[in-house]
GUZADO-151264 format. One line per 4 residues: number of its first residue (from 1); their letters; for each residue x, y, z of N, C-alpha, C, O. Coordinates in nm, 4 decimals. Layout:
<atoms>
NUM	a	X Y Z X Y Z X Y Z X Y Z ~ ... .
</atoms>
This chain:
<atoms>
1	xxxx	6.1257 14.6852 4.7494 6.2623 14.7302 4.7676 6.3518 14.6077 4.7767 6.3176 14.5088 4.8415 ~ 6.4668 14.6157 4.7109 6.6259 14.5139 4.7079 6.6692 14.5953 4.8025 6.6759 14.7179 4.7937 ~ 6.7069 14.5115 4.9178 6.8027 14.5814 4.9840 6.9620 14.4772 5.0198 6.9486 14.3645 5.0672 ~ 7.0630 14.5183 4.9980 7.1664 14.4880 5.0404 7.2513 14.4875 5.1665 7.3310 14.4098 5.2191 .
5	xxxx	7.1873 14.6381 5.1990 7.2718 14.7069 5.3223 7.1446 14.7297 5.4465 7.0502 14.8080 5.4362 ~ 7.1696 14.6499 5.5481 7.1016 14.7472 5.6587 7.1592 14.7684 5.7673 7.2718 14.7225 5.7868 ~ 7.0885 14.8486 5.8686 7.1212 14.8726 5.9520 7.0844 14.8207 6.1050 7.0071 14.9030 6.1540 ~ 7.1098 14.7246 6.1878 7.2113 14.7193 6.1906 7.2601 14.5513 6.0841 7.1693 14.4847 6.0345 .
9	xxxx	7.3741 14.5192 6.0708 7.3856 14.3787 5.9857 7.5028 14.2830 6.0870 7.6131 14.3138 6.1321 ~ 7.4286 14.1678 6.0959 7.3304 14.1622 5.9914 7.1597 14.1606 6.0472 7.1385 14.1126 6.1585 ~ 7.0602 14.2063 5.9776 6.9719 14.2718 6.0403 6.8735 14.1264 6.1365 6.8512 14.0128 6.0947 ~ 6.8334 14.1881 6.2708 6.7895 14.0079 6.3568 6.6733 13.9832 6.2982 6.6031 14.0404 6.2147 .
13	xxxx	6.6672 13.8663 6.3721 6.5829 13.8217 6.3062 6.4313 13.8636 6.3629 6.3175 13.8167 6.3597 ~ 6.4797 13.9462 6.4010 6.2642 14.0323 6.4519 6.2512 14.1192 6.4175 6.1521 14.1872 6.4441 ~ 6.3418 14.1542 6.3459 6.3428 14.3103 6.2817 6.2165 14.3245 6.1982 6.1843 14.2154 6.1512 ~ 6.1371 14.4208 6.1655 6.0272 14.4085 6.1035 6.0560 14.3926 5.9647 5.9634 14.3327 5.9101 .
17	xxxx	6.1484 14.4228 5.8860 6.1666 14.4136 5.7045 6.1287 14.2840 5.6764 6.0521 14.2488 5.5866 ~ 6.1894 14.2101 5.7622 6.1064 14.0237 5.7549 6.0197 14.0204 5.6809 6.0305 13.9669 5.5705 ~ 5.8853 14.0909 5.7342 5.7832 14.0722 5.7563 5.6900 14.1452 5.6256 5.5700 14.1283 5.6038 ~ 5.8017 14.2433 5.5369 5.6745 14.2854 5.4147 5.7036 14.2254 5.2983 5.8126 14.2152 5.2419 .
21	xxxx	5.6072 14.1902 5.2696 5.6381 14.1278 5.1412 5.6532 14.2008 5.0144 5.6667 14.1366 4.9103 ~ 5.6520 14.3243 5.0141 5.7615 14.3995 4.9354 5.9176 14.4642 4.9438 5.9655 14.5709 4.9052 ~ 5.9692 14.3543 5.0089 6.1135 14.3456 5.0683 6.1594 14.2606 5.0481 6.1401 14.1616 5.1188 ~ 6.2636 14.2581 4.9145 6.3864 14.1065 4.9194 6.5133 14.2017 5.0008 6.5445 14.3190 4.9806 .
25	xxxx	6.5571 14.1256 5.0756 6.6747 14.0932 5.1728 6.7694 14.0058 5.1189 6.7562 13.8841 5.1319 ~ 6.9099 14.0803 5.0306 6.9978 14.0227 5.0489 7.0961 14.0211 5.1077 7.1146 14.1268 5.1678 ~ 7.2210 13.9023 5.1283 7.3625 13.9491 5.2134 7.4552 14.0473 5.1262 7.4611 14.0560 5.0035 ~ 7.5149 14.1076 5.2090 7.5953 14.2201 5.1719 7.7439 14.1358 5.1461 7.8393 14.1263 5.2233 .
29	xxxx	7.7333 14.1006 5.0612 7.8690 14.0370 5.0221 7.9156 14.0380 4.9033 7.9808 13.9404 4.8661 ~ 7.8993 14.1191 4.8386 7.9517 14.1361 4.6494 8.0876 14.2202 4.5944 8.1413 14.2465 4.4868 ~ 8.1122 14.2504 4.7682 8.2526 14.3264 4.7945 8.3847 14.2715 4.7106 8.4562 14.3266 4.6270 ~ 8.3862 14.1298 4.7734 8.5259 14.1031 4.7340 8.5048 13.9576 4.6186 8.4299 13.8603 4.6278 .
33	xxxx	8.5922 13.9906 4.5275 8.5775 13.8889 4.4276 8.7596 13.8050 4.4512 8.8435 13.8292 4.5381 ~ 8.7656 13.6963 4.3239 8.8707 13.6994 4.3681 9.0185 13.7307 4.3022 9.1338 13.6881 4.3089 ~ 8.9222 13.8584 4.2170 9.0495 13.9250 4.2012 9.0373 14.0372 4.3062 9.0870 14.1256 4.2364 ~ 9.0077 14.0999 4.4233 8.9260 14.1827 4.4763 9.0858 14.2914 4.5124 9.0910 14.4082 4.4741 .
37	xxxx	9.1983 14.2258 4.5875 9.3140 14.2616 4.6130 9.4167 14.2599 4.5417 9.5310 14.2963 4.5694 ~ 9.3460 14.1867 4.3831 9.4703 14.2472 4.2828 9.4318 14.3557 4.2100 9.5112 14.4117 4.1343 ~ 9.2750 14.4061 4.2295 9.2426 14.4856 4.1710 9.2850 14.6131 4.2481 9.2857 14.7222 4.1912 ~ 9.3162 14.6003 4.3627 9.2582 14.7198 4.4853 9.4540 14.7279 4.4548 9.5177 14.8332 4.4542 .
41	xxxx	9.4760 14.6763 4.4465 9.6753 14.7178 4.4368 9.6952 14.7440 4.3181 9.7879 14.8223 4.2975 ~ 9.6174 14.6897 4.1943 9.6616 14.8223 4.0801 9.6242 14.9570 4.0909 9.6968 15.0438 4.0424 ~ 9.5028 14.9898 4.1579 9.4540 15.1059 4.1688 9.5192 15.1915 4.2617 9.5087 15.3136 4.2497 ~ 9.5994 15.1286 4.3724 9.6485 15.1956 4.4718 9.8259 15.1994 4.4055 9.9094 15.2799 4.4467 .
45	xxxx	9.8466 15.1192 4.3235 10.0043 15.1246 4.2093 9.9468 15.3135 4.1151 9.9955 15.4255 4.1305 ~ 9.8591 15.2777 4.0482 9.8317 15.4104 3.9484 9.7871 15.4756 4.0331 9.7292 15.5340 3.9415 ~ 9.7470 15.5385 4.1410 9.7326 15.6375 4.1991 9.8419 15.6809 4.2680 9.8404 15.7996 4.3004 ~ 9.9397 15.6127 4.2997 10.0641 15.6812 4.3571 10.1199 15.7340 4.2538 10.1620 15.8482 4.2723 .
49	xxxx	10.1408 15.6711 4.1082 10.1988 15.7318 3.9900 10.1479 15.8868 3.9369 10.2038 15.9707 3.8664 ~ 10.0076 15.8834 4.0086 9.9462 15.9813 3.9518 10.0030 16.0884 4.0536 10.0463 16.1954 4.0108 ~ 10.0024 16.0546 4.2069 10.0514 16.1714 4.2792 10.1774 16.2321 4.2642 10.2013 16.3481 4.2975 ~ 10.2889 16.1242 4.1951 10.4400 16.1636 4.1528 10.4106 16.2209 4.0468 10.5039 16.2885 4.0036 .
53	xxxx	10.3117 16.2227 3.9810 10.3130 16.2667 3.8322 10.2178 16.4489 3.8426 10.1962 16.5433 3.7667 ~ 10.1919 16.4153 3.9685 10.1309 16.5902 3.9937 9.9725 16.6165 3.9401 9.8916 16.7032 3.9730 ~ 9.9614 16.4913 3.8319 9.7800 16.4397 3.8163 9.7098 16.4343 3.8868 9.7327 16.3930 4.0005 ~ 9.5829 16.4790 3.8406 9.4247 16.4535 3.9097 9.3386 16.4177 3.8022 9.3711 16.4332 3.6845 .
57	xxxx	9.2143 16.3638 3.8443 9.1870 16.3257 3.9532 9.2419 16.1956 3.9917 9.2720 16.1100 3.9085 ~ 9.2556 16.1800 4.1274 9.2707 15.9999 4.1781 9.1938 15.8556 4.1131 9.0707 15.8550 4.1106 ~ 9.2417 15.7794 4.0805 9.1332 15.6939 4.0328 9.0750 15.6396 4.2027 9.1313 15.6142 4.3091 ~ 8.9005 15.6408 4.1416 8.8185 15.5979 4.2915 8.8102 15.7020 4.3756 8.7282 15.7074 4.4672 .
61	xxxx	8.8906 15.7865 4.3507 8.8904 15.9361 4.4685 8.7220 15.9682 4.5240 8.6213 15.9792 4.4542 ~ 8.7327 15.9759 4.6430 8.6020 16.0493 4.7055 8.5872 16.1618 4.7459 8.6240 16.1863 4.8608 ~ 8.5302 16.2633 4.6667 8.5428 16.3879 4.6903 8.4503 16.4128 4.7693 8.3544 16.3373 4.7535 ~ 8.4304 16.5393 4.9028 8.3492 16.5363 5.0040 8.2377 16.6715 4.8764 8.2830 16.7286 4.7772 .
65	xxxx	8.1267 16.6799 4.9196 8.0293 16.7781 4.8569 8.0535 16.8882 4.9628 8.0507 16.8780 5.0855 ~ 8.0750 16.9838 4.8939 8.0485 17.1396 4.9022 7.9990 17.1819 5.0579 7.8942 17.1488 5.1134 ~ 8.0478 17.2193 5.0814 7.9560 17.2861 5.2369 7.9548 17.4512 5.2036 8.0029 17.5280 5.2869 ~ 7.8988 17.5012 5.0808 7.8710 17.6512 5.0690 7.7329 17.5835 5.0300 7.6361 17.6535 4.9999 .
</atoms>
C-alpha cells in the first residue's frame, strides 16, 4: 500500500505502518502548487458566474450521496 493520508498526521513515530514492509509512507503535501490560489480563484470567479447565470452543475461541486 501508497499511502498519503493517515490518521492521525503526521503519523508518530511508533505507529506500527513503520514497521511493514509492504507500506510506502508518503507526506501529504501535493495540495498546493504554485499556482494553487490562482487556480482556486478562477474556479471560485466561474462558479459565481454560474450561480448568476442559474447553471449547474458547480465546477468541483460536492454532492452528498443519497440517504434513500
Amino acid at each position: 500500500a501508497a499511502l498519503n493520508v493517515t490518521d492521525s498526521e503526521p503519523l508518530p513515530e511508533d505507529h506500527p505502518l513503520w514497521t511493514f514492509k509492504n507500506v510506502l509512507i508518503m507526506p501529504h503535501n501535493a495540495g498546493h502548487t504554485s499556482r494553487h490560489y490562482e487556480r482556486l480563484a478562477d474556479i471560485a470567479a466561474r462558479n459565481v458566474e454560474l450561480i448568476e447565470n442559474g447553471t449547474s452543475p458547480l465546477e468541483n461541486q460536492v454532492v452528498p450521496a443519497s440517504s434513500t
